[in-house]
N, C-alpha and C positions, 0 to 999 in steps of 0.2 A: 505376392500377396494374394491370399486365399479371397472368395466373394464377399465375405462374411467382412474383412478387413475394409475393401473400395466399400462395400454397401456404409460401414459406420463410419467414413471419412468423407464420404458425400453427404451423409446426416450432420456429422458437425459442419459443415460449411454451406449446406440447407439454412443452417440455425444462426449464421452468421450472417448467411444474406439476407435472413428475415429482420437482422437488428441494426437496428441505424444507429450512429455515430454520436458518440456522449456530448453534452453540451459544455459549452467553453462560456462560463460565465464573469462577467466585468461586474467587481466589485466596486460600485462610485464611493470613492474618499476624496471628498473634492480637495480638503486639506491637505493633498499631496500635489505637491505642484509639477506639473507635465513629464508624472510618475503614474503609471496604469498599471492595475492589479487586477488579474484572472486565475480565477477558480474552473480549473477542469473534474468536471462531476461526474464521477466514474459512479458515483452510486446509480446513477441509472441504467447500468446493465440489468438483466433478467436476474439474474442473483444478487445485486445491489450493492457490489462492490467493485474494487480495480482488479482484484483477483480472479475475475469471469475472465481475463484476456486470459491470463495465467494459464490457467485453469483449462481453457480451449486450446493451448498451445500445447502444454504436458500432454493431453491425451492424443495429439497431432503426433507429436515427435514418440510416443509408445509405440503407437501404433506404426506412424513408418518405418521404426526401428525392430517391428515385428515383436517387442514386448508384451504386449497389449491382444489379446484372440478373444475368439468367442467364449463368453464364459469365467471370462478370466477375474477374481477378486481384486478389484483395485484398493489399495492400503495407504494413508497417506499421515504424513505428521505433521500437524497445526495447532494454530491458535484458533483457532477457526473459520475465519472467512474464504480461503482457500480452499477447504472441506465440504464450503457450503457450498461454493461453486463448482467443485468436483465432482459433488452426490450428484448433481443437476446434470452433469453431462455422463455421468453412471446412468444414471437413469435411462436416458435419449439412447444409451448405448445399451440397455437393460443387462447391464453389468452389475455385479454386489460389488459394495463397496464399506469400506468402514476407516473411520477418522480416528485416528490415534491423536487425544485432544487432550489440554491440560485440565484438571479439575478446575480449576480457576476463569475458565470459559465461558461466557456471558451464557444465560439460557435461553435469551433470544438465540445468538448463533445454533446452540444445540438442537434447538426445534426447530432451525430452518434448513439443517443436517439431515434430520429425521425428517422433515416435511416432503424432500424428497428422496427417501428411500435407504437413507442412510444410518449407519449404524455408528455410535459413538462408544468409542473404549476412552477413558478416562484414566488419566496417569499423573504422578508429579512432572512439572513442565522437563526437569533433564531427563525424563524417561521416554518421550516421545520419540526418539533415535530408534534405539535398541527394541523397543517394542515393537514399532515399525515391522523394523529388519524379519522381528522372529516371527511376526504373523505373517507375513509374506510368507518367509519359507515353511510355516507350519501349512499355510492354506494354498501353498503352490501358487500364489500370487504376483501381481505384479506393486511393489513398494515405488509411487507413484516418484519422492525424493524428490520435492519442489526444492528443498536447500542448496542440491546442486546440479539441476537442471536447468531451473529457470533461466539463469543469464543465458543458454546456451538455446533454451528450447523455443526462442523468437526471434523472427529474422529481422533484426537492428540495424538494418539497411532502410527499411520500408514497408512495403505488403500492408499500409495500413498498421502500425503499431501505435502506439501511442504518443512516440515521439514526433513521426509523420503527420499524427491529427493532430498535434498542437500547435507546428510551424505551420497548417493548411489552413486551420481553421483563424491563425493569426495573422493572415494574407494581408487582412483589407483593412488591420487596424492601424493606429497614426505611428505606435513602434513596433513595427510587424515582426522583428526578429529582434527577442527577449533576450535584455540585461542580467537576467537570472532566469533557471529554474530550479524550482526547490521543492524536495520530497524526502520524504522516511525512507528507511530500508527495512522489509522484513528478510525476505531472502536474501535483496541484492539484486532483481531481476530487473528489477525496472529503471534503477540506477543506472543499471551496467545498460541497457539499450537506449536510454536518453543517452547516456553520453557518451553511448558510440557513435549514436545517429545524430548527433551536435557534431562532430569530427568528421564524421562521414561527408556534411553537409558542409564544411570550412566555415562555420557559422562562429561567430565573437562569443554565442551567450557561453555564458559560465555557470555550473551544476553545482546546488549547496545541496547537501546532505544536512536534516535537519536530523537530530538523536535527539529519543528519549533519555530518563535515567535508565541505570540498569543496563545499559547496552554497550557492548565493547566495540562498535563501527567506530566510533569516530577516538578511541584510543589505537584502534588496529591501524586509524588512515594518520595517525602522527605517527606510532615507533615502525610500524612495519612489521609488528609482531602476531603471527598467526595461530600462535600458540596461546594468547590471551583469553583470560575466562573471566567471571563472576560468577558469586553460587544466587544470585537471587534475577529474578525473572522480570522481564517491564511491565510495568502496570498497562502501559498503553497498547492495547492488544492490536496483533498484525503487525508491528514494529521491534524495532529493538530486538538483539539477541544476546545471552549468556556465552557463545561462542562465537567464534569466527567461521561464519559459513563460505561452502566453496561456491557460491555464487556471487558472495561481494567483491566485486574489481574496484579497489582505491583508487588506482591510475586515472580512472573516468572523471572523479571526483577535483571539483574545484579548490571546494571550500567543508569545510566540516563547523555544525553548531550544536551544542548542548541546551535541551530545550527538557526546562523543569518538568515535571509530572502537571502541578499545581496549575503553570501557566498554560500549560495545552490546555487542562480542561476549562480554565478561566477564557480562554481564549473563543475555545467552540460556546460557550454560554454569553458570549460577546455576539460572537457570529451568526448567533440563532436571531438576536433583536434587528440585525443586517439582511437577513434575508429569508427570516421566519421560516427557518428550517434546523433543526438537530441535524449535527452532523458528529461523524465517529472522533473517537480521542487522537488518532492520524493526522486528520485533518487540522485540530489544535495547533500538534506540534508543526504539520507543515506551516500553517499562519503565521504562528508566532515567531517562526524563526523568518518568514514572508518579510512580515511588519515591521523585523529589525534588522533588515538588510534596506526597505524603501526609507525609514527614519535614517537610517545613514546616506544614499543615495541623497537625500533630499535636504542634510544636512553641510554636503559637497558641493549643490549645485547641481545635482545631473540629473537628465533626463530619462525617459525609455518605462520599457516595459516587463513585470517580470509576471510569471508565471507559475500558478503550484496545484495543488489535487485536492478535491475533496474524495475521498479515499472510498468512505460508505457512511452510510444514514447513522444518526442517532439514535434511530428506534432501535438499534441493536442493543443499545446500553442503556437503557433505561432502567434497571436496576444495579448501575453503577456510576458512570460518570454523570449521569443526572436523577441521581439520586445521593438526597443529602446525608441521610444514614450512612451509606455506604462513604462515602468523603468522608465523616467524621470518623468510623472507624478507620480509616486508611490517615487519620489524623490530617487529612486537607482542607487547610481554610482560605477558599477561595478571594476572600474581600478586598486584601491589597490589592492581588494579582488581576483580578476584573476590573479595580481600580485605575490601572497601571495600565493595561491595556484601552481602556475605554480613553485616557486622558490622550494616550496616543494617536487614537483615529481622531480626536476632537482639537488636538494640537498640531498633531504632527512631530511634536514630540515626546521624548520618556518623561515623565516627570522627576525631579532634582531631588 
């Protein structure tokens, strides 16, 4: 490795020991009886989402793989949050960079793209592949290719990933090792490292996979079918995909749940009056699929604790999932679904 290589591999891990470790938050439902809920809040990374790990690993493994040089255009293809944290470490790395991003892209993400240094090419969501590919090789670049890197490009052993900070920091609570964890897939990457590092560790808890609509993970995790598509895109940005990506490992996965568009965002507009904060449409769907794994647990008698992600903030989507214009046109009426969720933290049950 040339100087230019150790000098920017010491910069990103300068940047790393500048950042302290995201907060593990206890949701109190006291209506769940000696059943505890935590919220790990990735949005407080420098880029404001769980995709800053991502994000710092992809450009780790370019670079040790000698991909990655001085100079070099990094290319990457998102929904955006990924992109944003990308640009951030293009930058630190004074790399160009440019986000191959669907039209359909929040304009918060886009301008936190652009805020650091980044450049947005806009495409229909199945064109982000190919576009990708051809600008890399037009601009001699490197196509950064979170789809199927990610499972691979974090050491799911330990080093500090994110599976490691959630059993560390779950040390000293009264069910310290979780009955559940449960999160979305957008790549795959983070699934496939929780639940190597649940295996790794001969740990009981068991890995739900919460899905949007639109998304073929949790038909790919019943038939086994890799070759499975849809022609329309998730609403819920960062999650769900129209393909099967080569980062998603089924095998990891416990459980698989189908979580409405409607009720994620009913969900985070729950979870705002809980702990006065917006949080991203990810977060929804992790909850809601949360909330109907402890309504079951607490309907059998069992105890423990389980565990899921606030993914990134809600000030991302403010002209969309909390915006009512935008609901109406996407024809979502939240009133049942906020209904339905609020009787649940206040009962403990769904209602009948």
């Amino acid at each position: 490795m040339d100087a230019w290589g150790q000098l920017a591999i010491q910069a990103i891990n300068a940047d790393f020991n500048r950042s302290a470790d995201t907060h593990l938050i206890k949701l109190d439902l006291p209506v769940f009886k000696d059943i505890d809920i935590y919220l790990k809040d990735e949005s407080t990374h420098p880029t404001g989402s769980l995709k800053h790990r991502l994000a710092r690993s992809l450009f780790l493994y370019g670079l040790c793989n000698g991909w990655i040089k001085e100079g070099t255009t990094i290319i990457e293809s998102s929904s955006g949050s990924t992109a944003v944290s990308e640009a951030y470490f293009a930058r630190l790395l004074n790399l160009p960079f440019i986000a191959v991003i669907p039209k359909t892209t929040s304009k918060e993400k886009i301008d936190n793209i652009m805020f650091y240094g980044g450049k947005c090419h806009l495409v229909e969501p199945k064109e982000i592949y190919d576009e990708s590919r051809r600008l890399a090789k037009e601009l001699n670049g490197h196509y950064m290719d979170q789809f199927t890197y990610a499972e691979r490009a974090t050491d799911w052993r330990g080093n500090n990933n994110i599976a490691q900070s959630i059993f560390t920091q779950m040390a000293a609570e009264p069910y310290p090792v979780p009955q559940w964890i449960v999160m979305s897939a957008g790549t795959g990457g983070t699934t496939a490292t929780v639940g190597r590092y649940i295996r790794y560790g001969c740990f009981p808890t068991r890995l739900c996979l919460a899905d949007p609509e639109n998304s073929v993970f949790l038909d790919y995790f019943l038939t086994g079918d890799p070759e499975l598509t849809i022609p329309t895109a998730s609403r819920i940005e960062g999650i769900g995909r129209p393909r099967v990506e080569p980062s998603f490992i089924p095998s990891v996965i416990d459980h698989c749940m189908r979580v409405q568009d409607v009720d994620a965002i009913a969900t985070i507009r729950v979870l705002e009056k809980l702990i006065n904060r917006k949080c991203g449409g990810s977060t929804g769907t992790n909850l809601y699929a949360t909330l109907s794994l402890v309504a079951e647990m607490q309907a059998k008698g069992e105890s423990g604790s389980v565990v899921t992600l606030i993914c990134d903030s809600g000030e991302r989507y403010l002209d969309t999932y909390y915006n009512d214009s935008w609901l109406e046109h996407c024809g979502l009426d939240l009133t049942d679904s906020i209904a339905r969720v609020e009787h649940l933290i206040h009962t403990g049950q769904w209602p009948s």
